[in-house]
Structure formats: C-alpha cells, structure tokens
N, C-alpha and C positions, 0 to 999 in steps of 0.2 A: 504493500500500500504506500510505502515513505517513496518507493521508487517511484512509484505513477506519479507522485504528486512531486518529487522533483523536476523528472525531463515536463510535466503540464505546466510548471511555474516558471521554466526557462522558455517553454514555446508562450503562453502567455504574457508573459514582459515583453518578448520579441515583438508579438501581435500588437499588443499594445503602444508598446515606443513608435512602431511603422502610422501606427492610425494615427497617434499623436502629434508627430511630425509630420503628416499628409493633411492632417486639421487647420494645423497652424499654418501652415503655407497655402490652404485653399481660404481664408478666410478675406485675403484681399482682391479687393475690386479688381477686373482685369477688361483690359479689350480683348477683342479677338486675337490680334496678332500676336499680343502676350500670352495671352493664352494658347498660342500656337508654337512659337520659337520663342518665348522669353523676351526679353529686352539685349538679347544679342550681348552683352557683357558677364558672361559666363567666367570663371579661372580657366586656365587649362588644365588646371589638376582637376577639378570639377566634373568639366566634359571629359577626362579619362575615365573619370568612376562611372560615371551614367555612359557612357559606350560600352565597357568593360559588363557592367549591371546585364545589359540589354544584351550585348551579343553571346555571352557565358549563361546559360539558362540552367534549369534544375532540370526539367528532361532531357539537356546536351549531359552532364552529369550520368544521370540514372544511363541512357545509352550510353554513353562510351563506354562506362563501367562493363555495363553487359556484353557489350558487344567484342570488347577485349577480351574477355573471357568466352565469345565462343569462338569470333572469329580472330582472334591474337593480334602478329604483328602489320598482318592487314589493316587491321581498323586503326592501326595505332599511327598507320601509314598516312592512311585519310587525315587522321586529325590531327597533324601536325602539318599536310598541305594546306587545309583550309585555314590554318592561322593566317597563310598570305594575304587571305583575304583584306581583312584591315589596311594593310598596307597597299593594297590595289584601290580603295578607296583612297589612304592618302594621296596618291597618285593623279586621280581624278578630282580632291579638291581642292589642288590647286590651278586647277584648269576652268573652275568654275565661278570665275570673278563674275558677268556678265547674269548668273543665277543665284548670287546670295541672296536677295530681297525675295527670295521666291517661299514658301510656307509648304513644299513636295515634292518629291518624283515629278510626281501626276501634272502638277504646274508646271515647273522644268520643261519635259514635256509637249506638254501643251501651248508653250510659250513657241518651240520651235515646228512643231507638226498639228498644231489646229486643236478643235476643243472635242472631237471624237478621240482621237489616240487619249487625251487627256482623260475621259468617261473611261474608258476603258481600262486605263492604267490604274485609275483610282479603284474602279471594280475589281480588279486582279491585289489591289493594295489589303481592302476589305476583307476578298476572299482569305489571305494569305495570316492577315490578323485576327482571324476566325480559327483558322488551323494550328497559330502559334500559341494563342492563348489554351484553346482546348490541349495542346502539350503539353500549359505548366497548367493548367487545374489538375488534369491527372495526376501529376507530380505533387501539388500541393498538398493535394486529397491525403496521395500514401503519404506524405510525408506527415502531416499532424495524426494517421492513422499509427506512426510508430509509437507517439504516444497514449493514443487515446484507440486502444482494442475495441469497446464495449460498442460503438457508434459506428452507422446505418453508414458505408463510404459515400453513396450515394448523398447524403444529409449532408455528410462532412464537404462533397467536390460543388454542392448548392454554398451552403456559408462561408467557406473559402472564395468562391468568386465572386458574393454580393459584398464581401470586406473589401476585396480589390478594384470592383468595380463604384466602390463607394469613396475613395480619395482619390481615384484615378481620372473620376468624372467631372469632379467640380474644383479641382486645384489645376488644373491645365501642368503648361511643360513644366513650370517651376514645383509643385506636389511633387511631377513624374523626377525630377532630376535630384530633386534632396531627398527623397525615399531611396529613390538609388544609391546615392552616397552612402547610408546607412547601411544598407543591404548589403553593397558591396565591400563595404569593410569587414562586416558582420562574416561572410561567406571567403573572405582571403585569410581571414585568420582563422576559422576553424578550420578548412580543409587542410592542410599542414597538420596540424595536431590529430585530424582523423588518419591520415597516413601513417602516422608517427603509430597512433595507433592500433590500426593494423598489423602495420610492420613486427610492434613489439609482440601482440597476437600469435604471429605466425611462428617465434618463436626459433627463428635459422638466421643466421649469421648473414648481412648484407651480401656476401661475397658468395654465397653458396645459391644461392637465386639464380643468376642467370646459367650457371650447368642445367639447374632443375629447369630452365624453361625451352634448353635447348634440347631437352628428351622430346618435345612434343614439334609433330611438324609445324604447328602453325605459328612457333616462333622461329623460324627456319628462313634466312634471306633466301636460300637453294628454292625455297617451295615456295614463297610469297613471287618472287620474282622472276618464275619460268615462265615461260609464256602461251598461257592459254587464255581461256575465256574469262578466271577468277580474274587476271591480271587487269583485261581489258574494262573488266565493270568495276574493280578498284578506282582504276587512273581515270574511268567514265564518271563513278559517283565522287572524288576527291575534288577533281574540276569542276560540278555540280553546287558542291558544298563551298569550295572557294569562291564561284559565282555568285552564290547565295548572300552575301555579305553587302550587298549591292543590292538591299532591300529599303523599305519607306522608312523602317522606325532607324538603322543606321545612319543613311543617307541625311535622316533627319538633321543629325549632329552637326553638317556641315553646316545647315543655314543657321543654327544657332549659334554658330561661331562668330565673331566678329568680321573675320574675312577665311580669304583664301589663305593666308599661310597659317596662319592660326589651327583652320581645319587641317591642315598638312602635319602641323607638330602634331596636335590631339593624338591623331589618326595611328604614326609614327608611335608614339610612346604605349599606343593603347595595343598596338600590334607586338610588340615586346612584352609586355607585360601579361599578355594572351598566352603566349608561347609559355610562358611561366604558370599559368593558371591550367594550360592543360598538361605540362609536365608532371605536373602535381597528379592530375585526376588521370594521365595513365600509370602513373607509378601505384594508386590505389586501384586502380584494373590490373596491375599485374604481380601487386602482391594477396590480391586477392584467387587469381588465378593458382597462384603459387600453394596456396592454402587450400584449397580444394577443385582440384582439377577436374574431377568426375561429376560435380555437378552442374543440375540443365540450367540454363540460363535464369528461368522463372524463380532457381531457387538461390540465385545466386545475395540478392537481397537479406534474404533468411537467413545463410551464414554472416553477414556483418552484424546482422542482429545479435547474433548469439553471443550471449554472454557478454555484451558489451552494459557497461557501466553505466547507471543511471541518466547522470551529469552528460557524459558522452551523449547517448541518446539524445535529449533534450539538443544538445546543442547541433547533433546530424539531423533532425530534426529540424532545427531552426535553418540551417546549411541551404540546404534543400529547399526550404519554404523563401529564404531571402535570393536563394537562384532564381527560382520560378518569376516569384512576383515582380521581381525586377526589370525581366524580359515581358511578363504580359500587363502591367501598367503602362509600357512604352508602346506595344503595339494594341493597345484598345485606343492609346492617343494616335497615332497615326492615322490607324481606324477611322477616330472620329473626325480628322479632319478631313480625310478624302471624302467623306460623306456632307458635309457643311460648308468645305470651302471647293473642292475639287467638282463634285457633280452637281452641285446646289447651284454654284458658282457661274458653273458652264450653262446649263438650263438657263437660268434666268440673264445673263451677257451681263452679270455686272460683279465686284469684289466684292463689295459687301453689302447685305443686307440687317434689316430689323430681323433679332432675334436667333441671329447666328450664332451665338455662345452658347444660346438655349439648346438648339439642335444639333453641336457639337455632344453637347451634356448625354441627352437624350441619348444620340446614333452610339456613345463609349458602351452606354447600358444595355442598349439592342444586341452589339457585338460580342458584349460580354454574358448574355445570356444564350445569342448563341453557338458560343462555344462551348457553352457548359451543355447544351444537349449534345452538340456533336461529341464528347468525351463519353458519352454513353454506348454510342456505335463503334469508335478506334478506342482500343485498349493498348492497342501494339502501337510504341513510338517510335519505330522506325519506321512503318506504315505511313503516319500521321507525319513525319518528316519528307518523303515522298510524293503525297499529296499536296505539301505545303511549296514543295519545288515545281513540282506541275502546273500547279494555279499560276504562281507567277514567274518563274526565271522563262520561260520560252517566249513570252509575250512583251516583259515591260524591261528586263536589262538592256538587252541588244538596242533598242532605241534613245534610251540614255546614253549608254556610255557613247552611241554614234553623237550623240549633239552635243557631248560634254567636248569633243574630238574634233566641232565644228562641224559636221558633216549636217546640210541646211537641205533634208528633203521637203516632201510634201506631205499635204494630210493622205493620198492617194499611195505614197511611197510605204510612209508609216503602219497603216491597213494594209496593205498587201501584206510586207513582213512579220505582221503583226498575226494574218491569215495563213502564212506558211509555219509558225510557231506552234500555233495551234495545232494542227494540220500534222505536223511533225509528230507535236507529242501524242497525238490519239493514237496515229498509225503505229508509232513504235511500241506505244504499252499495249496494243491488239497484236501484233506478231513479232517482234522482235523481244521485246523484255522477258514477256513467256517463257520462249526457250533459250535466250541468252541469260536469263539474270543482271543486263547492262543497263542502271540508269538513261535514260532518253533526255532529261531535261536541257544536261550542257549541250547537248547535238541540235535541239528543238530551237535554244537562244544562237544558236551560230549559223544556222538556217536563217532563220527570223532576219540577224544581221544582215547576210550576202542576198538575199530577195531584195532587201531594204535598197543597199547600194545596187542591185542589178536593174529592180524595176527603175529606179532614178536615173540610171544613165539610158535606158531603154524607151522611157516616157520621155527623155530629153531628144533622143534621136526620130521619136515618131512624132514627138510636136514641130521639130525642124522640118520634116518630112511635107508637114503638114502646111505648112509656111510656105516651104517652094513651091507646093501644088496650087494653093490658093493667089499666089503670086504670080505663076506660070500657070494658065488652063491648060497649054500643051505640052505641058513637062512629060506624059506618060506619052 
C-alpha cells in the first residue's frame, strides 16, 4: 500500500506542477498571432527545450525500446539516422528569411502555390496531429496505469487527454512552450538514472554486454548489413523517419524564432543534444535486451516493471507521461491553427477574423478528442507511426522544402505533385509493402517532388507552344 501511494504522489505532483504552470501562462490576454508563434522573442535555450519536448515523444521511447529488443541493431540503425533530421531543418531555416512572418507549413505554402495546396496541406497537418497525439495518449494511459493497476485504461486514456487538452487549448504557444520546458527537464534527468538502473539490475559487468549481444544475429553488422530486402526497408523506413522531422509542430519552431539564424542555432544545438537523448534510450533497449532475450516484445514492459523500486516507478512513470504530453500539446496546437488560420483563412480571403482564438480553442479540443477515439482502434505504435507518415510526408514535404529552395511553381504544378504523392503511397501499400515489408512514404515524397518540377517545366513548354500557335495560325 506505502508503495502505491509513493510512485501516485510523484505522478500526482508531476500532474499537478504541468497544470499549474499551463494555468499560469494561459491566464493572459493574447491575440491571435501570440497565441500562435508567441511574441517571437523566445531564449534559444528555450526553443531547444520545446523542440527537444516535441520531437523526443513517450511513444518514440516505448518503440524504440521495443523495437530494439526484437529487431536489434537494425532499429538502433534507424534511430540514430533520423536524428539528422533536426539538423536538415536547420538547414532549411536558414533559407527561410522571406517566411518568418508566416504562422505554418500550410501558409508557407500557400504563400508560394495558391490557397488549394495551402487547404490541403493544413488537412494532411490535422490529419497527422490526430495520429501523433493518439501515440502519446496511448502512452500516457500505460504510463499513469504503472501506477495506478485498479482503473478502467480506457477511463485512464479519457482523463489523461481532457488534462492535456485543457492547458493546451486556452494558453496558446506560450502554455505549449513553458510546459515543455518543465517536461523536458523533468524527462533528461530521469532517463539517465532509469538506465543506470537497469544496468545495475542486470547485474554483469559493463564490458561483458557486448560479447552477450554478439551471440545473437541481430546484433551482427554481417546480418544487419547484407543485402536483401530487410536492408532495403531499413535504409526505406530510416529516410522516412529523417523526412519526418519536416513536420507542422517542428517547422513551427522556426517562425517563433526571431529570424533565420537564430532558427539555424536552435535547430543545431537541439540536433546534438537529440543524439544524446536517444543514446540514452538505446542503451536502455539494449540492456534490457541483454536481461532477457527470450522475451516477446509485448512483455518486454513487464520485465522493467519487475521489481523495480517504488520511487523509480513513480518517476518512469512521470518519464513517460512528460515525453508524451510534451509532443501532443505541441501538435493539438498546430492542429489548431491549421484549422482557424490555414482553412478558415483561405475560405473566407482574408487573415483575420472575429472570433479566431475562439475557434483555434475549440478545433485543439475536437483534435484532441479525436485522437483519443482513434487510440481505441491502433494499439500497435508502430502501426500508428506509419499511418502518421502516410497522411503526410508524401503530400506536404516535397513542396516545402521545393519553395524553401526557391523553386516558384504553380497552384496546377503543386496539385499534380501533390496527386502523384498520393497516388504513390496507395499503390505501394496495395502491392508492394505486402510482400516487400518497404516503407512507401520516402519514395511517395520524392515522387510528389520530381512531378512537381516535371509538370513545371512541361506546362512551361506547352504554354510557349501555345503562344506560337496563337501568334502564328500557320505555325502547324
């Protein structure tokens, strides 16, 4: 009984301090635009924490974990490509002098290929913060269920998302970014001590690990790296995930910078210190592997549970809960504004209107309920991660990063590619994913790209065509 009511009184302080400090910052007045990007004078130690919060999630956690222990130094492969990520955003924001004053992707955008790509973009943004958040409610659920056995999960993944969706809504980016700060700190210093651990748990000498991990193939460069089909949906889903990073709630970060080199440092320091964050969480996938190798994935949870120390609890616990909500307070806000300023915006031709903060409020709370139904149907977070690549890297990167690049098509150009994206990903996950096991999504955005720039030099060549003809009746 002393146990339960220890890890409840460390995950309740936690709860509490999050609300507390989401209270305090949602209480003042705000416009729109502040309530969107802040007042743009952010630290840049600040915007490390809330990128770091937002990109490091509690269900990237809970998978890797798993995934390391079934599929080894493959996954361990993946998740140290996709740290690039970061740093391919810093990359791009310094090239984006021309779209700081912008509040989205979706506007971005929309600024360069019309107010259809812009709808579109914003609905794939929607989509995408539907499926990110249903990730961390799952996670949220198990995580206050480590403390709390006796209660209904389903009850538990309701109260966990009407908490999140209750400061996330009404304190805009500033709630979103000081909640982060908290989380993030909260989540750097426990997992270090969770590792530590484990480690001490398993109970073998640093140095006697890696012989034990090279009995099994799948910690084997020989096996990881021969080349067959595993190799090709490795290096397929790794440039997926590094893609991925080049989403609405990251992207965010630039505009709330004060400029472009600012986003460049951010970006920079938060990519290093990424690399640090997931060294951490595969060293606890592979001393946990090390500890029980025979078991299935599903149970792999159950052994860290075991016999772990109240206090510990409590604060794996909280771990877990400040990953989660840190990534889905960020994308219910994105969320919300592609819904109020992105398609509200475009429908009616004008920036702003009466009662756009209201309907920001509103659209956080729609996306945040439902994502908590869709966590009903995807149990599996690898699943729920593949749908969340499908929704949007085929559709809405390739066109960004062409106009962060200069590259000044049309609304007609943007639709097409935008229709080959699509196109791509349906066709590969009906015959090709089946029996290759190859993520589709990076192939579907690099598609999308080369139609974009094909149809543009092709619609340039037929409307010159067209010139001469009308120029010349006897040209044919």
């Amino acid at each position: 009984m002393i146990s339960f009511d220890v890890s409840v009184c460390i995950l309740s302080a936690f709860l509490l301090l999050t609300l507390g400090v989401g209270i305090h910052f949602s209480r003042k007045k705000t416009t729109f635009r502040e309530y969107a990007i802040g007042n743009k004078q952010f630290a840049t130690a600040t915007l490390v924490a809330t990128i770091l919060a937002t990109a490091y999630s509690g269900s990237g956690l809970a998978r890797n974990v798993e995934q390391i222990h079934t599929l080894g130094l493959y996954w361990m492969i993946i998740v140290i490509l996709g740290d690039l990520g970061l740093w391919v955003v810093s990359g791009l924001a310094l090239r984006m002098g021309s779209f700081m004053q912008n509040l989205s992707m979706a506007e971005t955008i929309g600024s360069v290929y019309g107010k259809c790509p812009r709808v579109i973009v914003a609905l794939c943004s929607i989509g995408s913060s539907v499926t990110m958040v249903a990730m961390q409610v799952h996670v949220m659920a198990s995580s206050i269920r480590i403390c709390i056995h006796t209660v209904d999960p389903q009850f538990i993944a309701v109260c966990s998302t009407l908490a999140l969706i209750f400061y996330s809504s009404f304190g805009g980016i500033r709630t979103v970014v000081f909640t982060d700060v908290v989380q993030f700190m909260t989540f750097a210093v426990i997992l270090p001590f969770f590792s530590w651990f484990i480690f001490m748990k398993l109970g073998k000498p640093f140095l006697e690990i890696f012989p034990l991990l090279q009995e099994h193939d799948t910690f084997q460069l020989s096996t990881i790296f021969h080349y067959d089909m595993n190799l090709v949906a490795m290096v397929a889903l790794a440039l997926s995930i590094l893609a991925s990073y080049i989403d609405a709630p990251i992207v965010h970060r630039v505009y709330m910078s004060s400029g472009p080199t600012q986003a460049r440092n951010v970006f920079r320091y938060a990519g290093f210190f990424g690399i640090c964050i997931n060294m951490v969480i595969c060293l606890i996938g592979l001393l946990i592997f090390v500890g029980t190798p025979e078991v299935s994935v599903v149970k792999v949870w159950d052994y860290i549970m075991t016999d772990i120390p109240p206090v510990l609890k409590g604060f794996l616990s909280v771990s877990l809960l400040a990953m989660s909500m840190s990534t889905a307070d960020s994308c219910l806000h994105s969320g919300a504004i592609a819904v109020s300023h992105d398609i509200l915006a475009s429908i009616r031709s004008t920036k702003t209107y009466p009662y756009q903060l209201e309907l920001a409020r509103i659209a956080s709370i729609f996306i945040g309920l439902f994502a908590m139904v869709l966590t009903f149907y995807y149990t599996n977070l690898l699943d729920l991660l593949k749908l969340n690549l499908g929704l949007y890297l085929p559709i809405t990167v390739a066109p960004f990063i062409l106009a962060v690049f200069g590259f000044r098509g049309t609304s007609h150009t943007a639709l097409i590619g935008m229709a080959s994206g699509v196109l791509t990903i349906l066709a590969w996950n009906k015959w090709v994913e089946p029996s290759t096991g190859v993520d589709g999504s990076f192939i579907a955005m690099v598609a999308n790209g080369l139609t974009m720039i094909t149809a543009h030099y092709l619609l340039k060549i037929v409307g010159k065509y067209k010139l001469s003809c009308a120029k010349s009746p006897n040209y044919l």
